[in-house]
C-alpha positions in Angstrom: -0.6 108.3 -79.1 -3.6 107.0 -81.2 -4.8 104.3 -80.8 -5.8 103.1 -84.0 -2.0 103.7 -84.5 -1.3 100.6 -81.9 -0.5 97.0 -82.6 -0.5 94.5 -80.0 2.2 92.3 -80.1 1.7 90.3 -76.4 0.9 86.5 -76.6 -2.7 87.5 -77.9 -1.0 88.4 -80.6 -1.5 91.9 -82.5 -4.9 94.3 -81.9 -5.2 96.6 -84.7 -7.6 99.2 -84.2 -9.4 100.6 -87.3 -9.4 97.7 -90.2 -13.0 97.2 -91.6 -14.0 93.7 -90.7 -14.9 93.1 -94.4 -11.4 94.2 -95.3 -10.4 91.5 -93.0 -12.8 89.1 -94.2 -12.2 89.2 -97.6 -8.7 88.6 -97.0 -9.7 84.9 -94.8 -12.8 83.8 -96.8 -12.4 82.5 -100.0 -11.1 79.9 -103.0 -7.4 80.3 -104.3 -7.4 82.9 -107.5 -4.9 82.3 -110.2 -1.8 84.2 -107.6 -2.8 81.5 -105.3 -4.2 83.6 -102.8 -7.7 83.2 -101.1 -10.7 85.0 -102.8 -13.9 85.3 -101.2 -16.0 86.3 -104.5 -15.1 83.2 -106.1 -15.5 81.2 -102.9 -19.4 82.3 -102.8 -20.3 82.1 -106.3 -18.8 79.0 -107.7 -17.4 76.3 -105.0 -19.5 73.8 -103.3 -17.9 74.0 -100.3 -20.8 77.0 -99.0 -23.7 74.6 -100.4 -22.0 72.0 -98.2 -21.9 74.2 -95.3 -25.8 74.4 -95.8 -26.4 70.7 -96.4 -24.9 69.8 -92.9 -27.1 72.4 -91.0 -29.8 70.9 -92.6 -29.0 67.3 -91.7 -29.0 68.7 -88.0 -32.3 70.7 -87.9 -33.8 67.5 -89.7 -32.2 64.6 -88.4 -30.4 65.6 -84.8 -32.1 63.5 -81.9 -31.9 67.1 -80.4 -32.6 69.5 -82.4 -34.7 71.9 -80.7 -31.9 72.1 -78.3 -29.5 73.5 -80.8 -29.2 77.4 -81.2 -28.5 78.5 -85.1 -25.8 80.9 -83.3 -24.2 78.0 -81.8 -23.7 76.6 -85.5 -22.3 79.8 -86.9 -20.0 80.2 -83.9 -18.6 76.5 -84.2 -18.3 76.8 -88.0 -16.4 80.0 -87.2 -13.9 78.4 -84.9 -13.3 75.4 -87.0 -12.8 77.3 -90.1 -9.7 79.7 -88.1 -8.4 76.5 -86.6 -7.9 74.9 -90.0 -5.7 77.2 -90.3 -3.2 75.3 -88.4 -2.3 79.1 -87.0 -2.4 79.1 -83.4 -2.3 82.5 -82.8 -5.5 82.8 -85.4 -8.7 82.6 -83.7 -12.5 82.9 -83.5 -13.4 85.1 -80.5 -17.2 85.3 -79.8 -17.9 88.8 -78.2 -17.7 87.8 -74.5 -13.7 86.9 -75.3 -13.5 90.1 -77.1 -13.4 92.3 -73.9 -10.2 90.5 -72.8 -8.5 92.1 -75.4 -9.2 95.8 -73.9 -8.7 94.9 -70.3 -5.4 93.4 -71.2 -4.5 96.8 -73.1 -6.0 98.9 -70.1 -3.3 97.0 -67.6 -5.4 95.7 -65.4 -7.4 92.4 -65.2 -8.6 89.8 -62.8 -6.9 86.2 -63.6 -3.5 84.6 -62.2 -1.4 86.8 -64.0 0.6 84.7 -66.9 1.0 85.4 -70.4 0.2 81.8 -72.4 0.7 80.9 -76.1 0.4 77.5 -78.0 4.0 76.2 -79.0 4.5 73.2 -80.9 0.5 72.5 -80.3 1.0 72.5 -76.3 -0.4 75.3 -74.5 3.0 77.2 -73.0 3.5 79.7 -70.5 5.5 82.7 -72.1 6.3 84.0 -68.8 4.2 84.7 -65.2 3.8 88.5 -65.0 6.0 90.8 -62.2 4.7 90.1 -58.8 1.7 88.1 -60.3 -0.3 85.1 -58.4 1.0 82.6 -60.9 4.6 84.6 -60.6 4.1 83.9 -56.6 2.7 80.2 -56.9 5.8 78.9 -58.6 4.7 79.2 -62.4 8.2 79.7 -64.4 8.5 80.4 -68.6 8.3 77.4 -70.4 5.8 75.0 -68.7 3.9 73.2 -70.3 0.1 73.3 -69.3 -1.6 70.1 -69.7 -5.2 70.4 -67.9 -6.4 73.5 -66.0 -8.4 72.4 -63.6 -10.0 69.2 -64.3 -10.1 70.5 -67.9 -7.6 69.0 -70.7 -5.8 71.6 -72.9 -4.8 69.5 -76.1 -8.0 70.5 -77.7 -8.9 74.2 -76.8 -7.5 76.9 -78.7 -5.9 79.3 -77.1 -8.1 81.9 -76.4 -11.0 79.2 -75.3 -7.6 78.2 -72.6 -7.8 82.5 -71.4 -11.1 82.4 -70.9 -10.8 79.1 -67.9 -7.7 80.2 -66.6 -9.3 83.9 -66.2 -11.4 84.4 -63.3 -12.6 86.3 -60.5 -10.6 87.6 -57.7 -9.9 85.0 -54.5 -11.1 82.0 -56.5 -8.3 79.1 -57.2 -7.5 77.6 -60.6 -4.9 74.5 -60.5 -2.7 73.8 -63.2 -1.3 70.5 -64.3 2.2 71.0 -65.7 4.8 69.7 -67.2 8.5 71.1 -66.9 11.8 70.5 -68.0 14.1 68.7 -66.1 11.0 67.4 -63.7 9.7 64.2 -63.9 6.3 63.3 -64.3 3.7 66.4 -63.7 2.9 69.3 -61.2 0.0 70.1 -59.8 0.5 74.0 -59.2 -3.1 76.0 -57.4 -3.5 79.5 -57.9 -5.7 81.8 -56.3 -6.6 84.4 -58.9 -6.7 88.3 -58.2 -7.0 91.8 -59.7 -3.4 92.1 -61.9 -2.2 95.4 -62.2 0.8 95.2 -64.7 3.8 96.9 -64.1 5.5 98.3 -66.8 9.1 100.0 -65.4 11.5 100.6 -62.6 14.9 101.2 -62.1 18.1 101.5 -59.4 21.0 102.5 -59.4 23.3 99.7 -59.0 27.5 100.2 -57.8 29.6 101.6 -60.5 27.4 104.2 -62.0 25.8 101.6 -63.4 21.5 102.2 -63.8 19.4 99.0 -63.5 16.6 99.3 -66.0 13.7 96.6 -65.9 10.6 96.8 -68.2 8.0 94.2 -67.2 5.7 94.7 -70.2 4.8 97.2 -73.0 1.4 98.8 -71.9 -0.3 102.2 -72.8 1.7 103.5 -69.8 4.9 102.2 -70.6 5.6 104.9 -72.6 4.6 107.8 -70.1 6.7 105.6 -66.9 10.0 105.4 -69.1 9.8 109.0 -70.5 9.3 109.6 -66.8 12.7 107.0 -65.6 14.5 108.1 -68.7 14.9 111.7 -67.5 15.5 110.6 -63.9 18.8 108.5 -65.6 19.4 111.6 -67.5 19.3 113.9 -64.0 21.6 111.0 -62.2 25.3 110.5 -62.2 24.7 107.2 -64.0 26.9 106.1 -66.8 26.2 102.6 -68.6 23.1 101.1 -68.0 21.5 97.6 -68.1 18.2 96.5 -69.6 16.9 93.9 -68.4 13.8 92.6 -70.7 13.6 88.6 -69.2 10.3 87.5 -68.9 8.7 90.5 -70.8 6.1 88.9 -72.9 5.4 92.0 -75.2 2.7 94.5 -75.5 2.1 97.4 -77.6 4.4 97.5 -80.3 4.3 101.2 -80.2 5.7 101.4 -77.5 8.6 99.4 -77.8 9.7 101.6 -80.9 9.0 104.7 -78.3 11.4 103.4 -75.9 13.9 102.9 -78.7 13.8 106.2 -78.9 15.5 106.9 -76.3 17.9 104.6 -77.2 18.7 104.9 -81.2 19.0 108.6 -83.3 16.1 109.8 -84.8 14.5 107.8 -88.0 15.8 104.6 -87.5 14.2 101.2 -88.4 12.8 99.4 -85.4 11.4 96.4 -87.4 9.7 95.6 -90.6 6.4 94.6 -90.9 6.1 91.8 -94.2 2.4 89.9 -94.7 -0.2 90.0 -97.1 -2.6 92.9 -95.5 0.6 95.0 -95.8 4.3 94.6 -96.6 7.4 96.3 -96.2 6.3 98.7 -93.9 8.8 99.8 -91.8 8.5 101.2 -87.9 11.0 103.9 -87.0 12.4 105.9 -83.9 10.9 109.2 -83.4 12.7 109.9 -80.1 15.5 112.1 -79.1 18.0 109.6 -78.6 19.2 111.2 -75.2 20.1 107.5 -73.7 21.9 106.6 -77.1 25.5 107.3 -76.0 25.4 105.6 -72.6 27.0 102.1 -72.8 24.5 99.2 -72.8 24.4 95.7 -72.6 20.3 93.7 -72.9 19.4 90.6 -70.1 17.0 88.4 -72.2 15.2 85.0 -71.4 13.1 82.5 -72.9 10.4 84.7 -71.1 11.2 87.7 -73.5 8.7 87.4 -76.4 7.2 89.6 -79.1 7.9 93.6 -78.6 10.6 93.1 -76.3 12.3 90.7 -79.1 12.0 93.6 -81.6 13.7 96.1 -78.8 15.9 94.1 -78.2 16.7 93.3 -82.0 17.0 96.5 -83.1 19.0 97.7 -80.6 21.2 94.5 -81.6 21.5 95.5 -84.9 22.1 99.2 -84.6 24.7 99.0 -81.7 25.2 95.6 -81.0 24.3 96.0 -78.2 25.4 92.6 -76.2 22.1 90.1 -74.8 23.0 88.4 -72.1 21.1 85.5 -70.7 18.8 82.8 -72.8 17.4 82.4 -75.9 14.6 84.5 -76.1 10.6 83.2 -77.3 10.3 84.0 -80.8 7.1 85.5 -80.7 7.3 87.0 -84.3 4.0 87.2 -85.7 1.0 89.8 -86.4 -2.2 89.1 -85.8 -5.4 92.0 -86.0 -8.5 92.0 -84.5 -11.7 92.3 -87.0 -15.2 93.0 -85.0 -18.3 91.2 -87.2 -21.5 92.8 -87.3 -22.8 90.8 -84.1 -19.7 92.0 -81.5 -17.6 88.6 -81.9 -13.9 89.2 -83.9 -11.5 87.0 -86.1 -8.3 87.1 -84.9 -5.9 86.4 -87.8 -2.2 86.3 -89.0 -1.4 88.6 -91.1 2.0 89.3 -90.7 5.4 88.4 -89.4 8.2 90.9 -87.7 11.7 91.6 -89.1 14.7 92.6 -87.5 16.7 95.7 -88.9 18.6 93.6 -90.3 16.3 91.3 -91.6 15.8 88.2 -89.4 13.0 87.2 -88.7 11.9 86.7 -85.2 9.1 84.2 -85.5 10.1 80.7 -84.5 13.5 81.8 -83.9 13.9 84.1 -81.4 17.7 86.0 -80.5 20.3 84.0 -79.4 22.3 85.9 -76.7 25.3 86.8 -77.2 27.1 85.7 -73.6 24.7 82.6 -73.0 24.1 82.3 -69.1 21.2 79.9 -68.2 19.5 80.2 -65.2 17.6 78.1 -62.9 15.6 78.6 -59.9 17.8 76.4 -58.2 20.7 78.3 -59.4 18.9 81.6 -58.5 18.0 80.2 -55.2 21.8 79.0 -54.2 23.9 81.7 -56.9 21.5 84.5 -57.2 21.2 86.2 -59.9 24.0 85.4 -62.1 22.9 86.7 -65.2 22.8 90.2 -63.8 26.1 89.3 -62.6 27.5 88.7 -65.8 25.8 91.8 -67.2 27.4 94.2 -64.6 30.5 92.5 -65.5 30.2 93.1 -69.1 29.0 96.5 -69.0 32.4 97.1 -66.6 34.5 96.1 -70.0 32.8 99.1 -72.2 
């Protein structure tokens, strides 16, 4: 798989290898042209807004008690970040080059940190979902809260990748978080100790009934390699119907995720359509065998299932209808790439938004499931796992 062929669809939003950064730019920088889209040409020759731009540095270099503290990179940078945060995009973003090497680890699998995959939702910093057998997974952290301060830091005002970057540290030192949840009142205080995260991707059992337990934890590079690997174990098995469970999957490569529907869906078919101004209408399709497409299947989704696993799970919706079974899932919808500038730092921007088969889109919305079974820790911890329960029972009737 190339990987100028991958898009990244996990709460960093989308990494797409091999756009020019001027493409990119000229796409962000820029006054309105007579369509009503952003032109940078025009920006730079005729509005006053650049000549403003250079007036303020001025005033600083001239008049700041200070000056000769203040680096002219530092400007650049902060006029950067306050131009993408205009915006009002909170998955668009200014990444000076240190950030930048987040992005690869994160695609590599492995990374020091707590473990937790974090977005901003309705201008709160939000955990999508603590990662398999993570610290932050281990310390209590559940899908939904709401992170006011890390540490003695308050989140209202960082943007999300400034909120990665204090959360992220090395291995053995603790990072507490201040959250709110629903149903709790007042806040929790919640300390982590962060370590090396190695991100699972796949595993499965075979559960009473002929019935094969699948669970994908994330959609890395070796996602693809560890379910072509389970898939033919399945196929070698007496298994019949089988169960996917995708809660708490916060996404990855979007490659993959049409990979494993593959397996899944016949040859050729639409996974999800890609609709935004860099490109439109293009559609991602199955290139698999489809050896797993005649067993009986029903999907366990959460509020913790965001962004690739939404579009899995949505196409295999729309093809099959295949049940989901659980919670309303994230509605991670969106497409951002990554542009490098000529100094190592990258915009981040929105350039797109994902489309079901079927057309709906999953951005702000998210799937409903179609047997709604919500879930608690408390339930969990008295009930066990009843949405599994319900799925083995649904998957019985087929």
């Amino acid at each position: 798989m190339q990987k100028n062929a991958n898009l990244i669809v996990i709460f960093f939003g989308v990494l797409a290898f091999g756009f020019g950064s001027g493409l990119i730019i000229g796409k962000i920088l820029g006054s309105n042209d007579e369509s009503g889209r952003f032109n940078a040409s025009s920006f730079f020759s005729s509005s006053p807004s650049f000549e403003l731009l250079r007036e303020g540095i001025d005033v600083i270099e001239e008049m700041y008690v200070e000056s000769e503290k203040v680096e002219e990179e530092d400007l650049v940078y902060g006029a950067m970040e306050g131009m993408i945060k205009a915006l009002g995009d909170p998955h668009s973003t200014f990444l000076k080059p240190k950030l930048s090497k987040i992005f690869e680890e994160n695609i590599n699998g492995s990374f020091e940190g707590i473990g937790a995959e974090i977005t901003i939702k309705e201008g709160v910093l939000t955990i999508v979902s603590p990662l398999k057998n993570s610290p932050a997974e281990r310390a209590g952290v559940k899908s939904g809260d709401r992170v006011l301060y890390i540490d003695d830091t308050a989140t209202d005002d960082l943007a999300l990748d400034e909120a990665i970057q204090i959360i992220r540290g090395p291995k053995g030192e603790k990072v507490v978080l201040t959250i709110e949840r629903n149903g709790v009142d007042g806040s929790i205080k919640i300390a982590i100790v962060r370590d090396t995260i190695k991100i699972p991707s796949t595993e499965w059992e075979e559960k009473e009934g002929r019935i094969g337990y699948v669970a994908l934890y994330q959609f890395t590079e070796s996602a693809s390699a560890d379910f072509n690997n389970l898939a033919n174990e399945i196929l070698k098995s007496d298994v019949e119907k089988i169960i996917l469970d995708l809660r708490n999957n916060p996404g990855g490569l979007l490659e993959v995720s049409v990979d494993i529907a593959g397996w899944f869906l016949d040859p050729g078919m639409v996974v999800a359509e890609e609709r935004g101004v860099v490109e439109s209408g293009k559609f991602y399709k199955t290139r698999g065998n489809g050896a797993l497409s005649g067993y009986p299947l029903v999907i366990l989704v959460n509020k913790g299932s965001a962004s690739a696993s939404e579009i899995l799970a949505g196409a295999l919706k729309d093809h099959r209808g295949v049940q989901l079974i659980g919670e309303s899932t994230f509605g991670k919808g969106s497409v951002q790439q990554l542009a490098k500038l000529s100094d190592g730092s990258n915009i981040k921007i929105t350039v797109a938004k994902w489309f079901t088969p079927s057309g709906i889109s999953i951005d702000g919305n998210g799937l409903e499931p179609d047997i709604k079974v919500d879930m608690t820790q408390e339930i969990f911890e008295s009930k066990g796992d009843i949405q599994l329960e319900k799925a083995i029972e649904a998957l019985k009737e087929l």
